[in-house]
N, C-alpha and C positions, 0 to 999 in steps of 0.2 A: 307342336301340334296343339291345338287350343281343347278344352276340354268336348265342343261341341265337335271337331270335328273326329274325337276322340269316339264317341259315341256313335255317329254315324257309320267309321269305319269300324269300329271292335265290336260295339255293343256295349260299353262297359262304361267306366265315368275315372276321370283320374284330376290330380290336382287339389285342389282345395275344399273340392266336393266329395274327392274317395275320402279325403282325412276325415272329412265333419261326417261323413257315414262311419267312417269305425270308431269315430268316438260318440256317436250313439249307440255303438253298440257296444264301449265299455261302460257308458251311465248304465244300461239296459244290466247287462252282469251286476253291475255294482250296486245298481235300484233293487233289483230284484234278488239278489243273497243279501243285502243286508234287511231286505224286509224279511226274508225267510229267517234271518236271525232274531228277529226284533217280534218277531211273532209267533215262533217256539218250534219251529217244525223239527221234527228229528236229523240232527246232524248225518245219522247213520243209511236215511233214507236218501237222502242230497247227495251223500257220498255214491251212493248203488248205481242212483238214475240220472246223474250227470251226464254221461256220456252215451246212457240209452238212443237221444236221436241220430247217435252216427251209426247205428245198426242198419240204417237207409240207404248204408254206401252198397251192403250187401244186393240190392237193384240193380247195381252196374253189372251183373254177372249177366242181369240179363240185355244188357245194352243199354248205349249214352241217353238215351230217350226214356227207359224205364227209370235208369237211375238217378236222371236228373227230376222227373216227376215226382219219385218218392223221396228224394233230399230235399226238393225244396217245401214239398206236405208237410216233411219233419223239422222245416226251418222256416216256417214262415209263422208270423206271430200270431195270425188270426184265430187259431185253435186255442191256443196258449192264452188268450185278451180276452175268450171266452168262458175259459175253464175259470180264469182271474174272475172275470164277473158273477159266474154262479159259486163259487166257492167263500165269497165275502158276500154273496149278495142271499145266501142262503145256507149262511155259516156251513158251508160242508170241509171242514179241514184238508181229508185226504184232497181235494179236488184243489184247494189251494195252494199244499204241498206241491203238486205236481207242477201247477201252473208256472209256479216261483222255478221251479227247477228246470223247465223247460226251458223260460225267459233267460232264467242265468246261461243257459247252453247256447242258445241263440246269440245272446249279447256278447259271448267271448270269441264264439264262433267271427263273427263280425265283425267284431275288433281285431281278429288274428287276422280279418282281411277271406275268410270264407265265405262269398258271397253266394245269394242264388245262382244256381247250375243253370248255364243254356243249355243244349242237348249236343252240342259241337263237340262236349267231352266233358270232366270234371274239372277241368282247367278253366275252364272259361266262366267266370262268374260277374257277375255286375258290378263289381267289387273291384276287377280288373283279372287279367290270368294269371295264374297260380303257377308257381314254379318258376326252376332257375333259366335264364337270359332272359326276363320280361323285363 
């Protein structure tokens, strides 16, 4: 199946395209922890709020629609590119702390191949589907 018609039928991207997506999204990790290293932020706080966006999974209790809208709010970088702009753009540390940490989440996320959620289920990400016989 070719990648285009991979997309038409799944929704999703595979081949050459799903590779070079999660390895943007281990630069994204690796860009953004090592600037968090390179810029002093508290080890102890990175440690905390690493895994704070996957608290979003908690949504799916209330269904594939709820959960996927608030996983992908907590994984899309848009928030995260902004807090990045105001936290260098207006020396606010904590705010760039976050930013970095967010980014890094996002980026491994990614690269582990966790893509944004369609509402079909958690399975189903842009990324390709999740889980064993795919």
């Amino acid at each position: 199946m070719t990648d285009t018609a991979n997309i038409e039928t799944t929704g999703s991207i595979s081949g050459g395209v799903r590779t070079l997506l999660r390895l943007e999204g281990l630069a994204l990790f690796a860009g953004a922890t090592l600037a968090y290293s390179r810029w002093g932020g508290p080890w102890w706080l990175y440690v905390v709020l690493f895994l704070a966006p996957d608290l979003s999974f908690l949504c799916y209790l209330a269904g594939p629609k709820a959960g996927a809208w608030a996983y992908n709010a907590m994984h899309s970088t848009i928030v995260p590119m902004a807090m990045l702009t105001i936290g260098l753009g207006f020396a606010r540390p904590l705010v760039l702390s976050l930013a970095l940490i967010w980014l890094s989440h996002i980026g491994i996320d990614r690269a582990l191949g966790y893509g944004l959620k369609y509402q079909a289920g958690f399975g189903f990400t842009h990324l390709g589907r999740l889980g064993r016989g795919v």
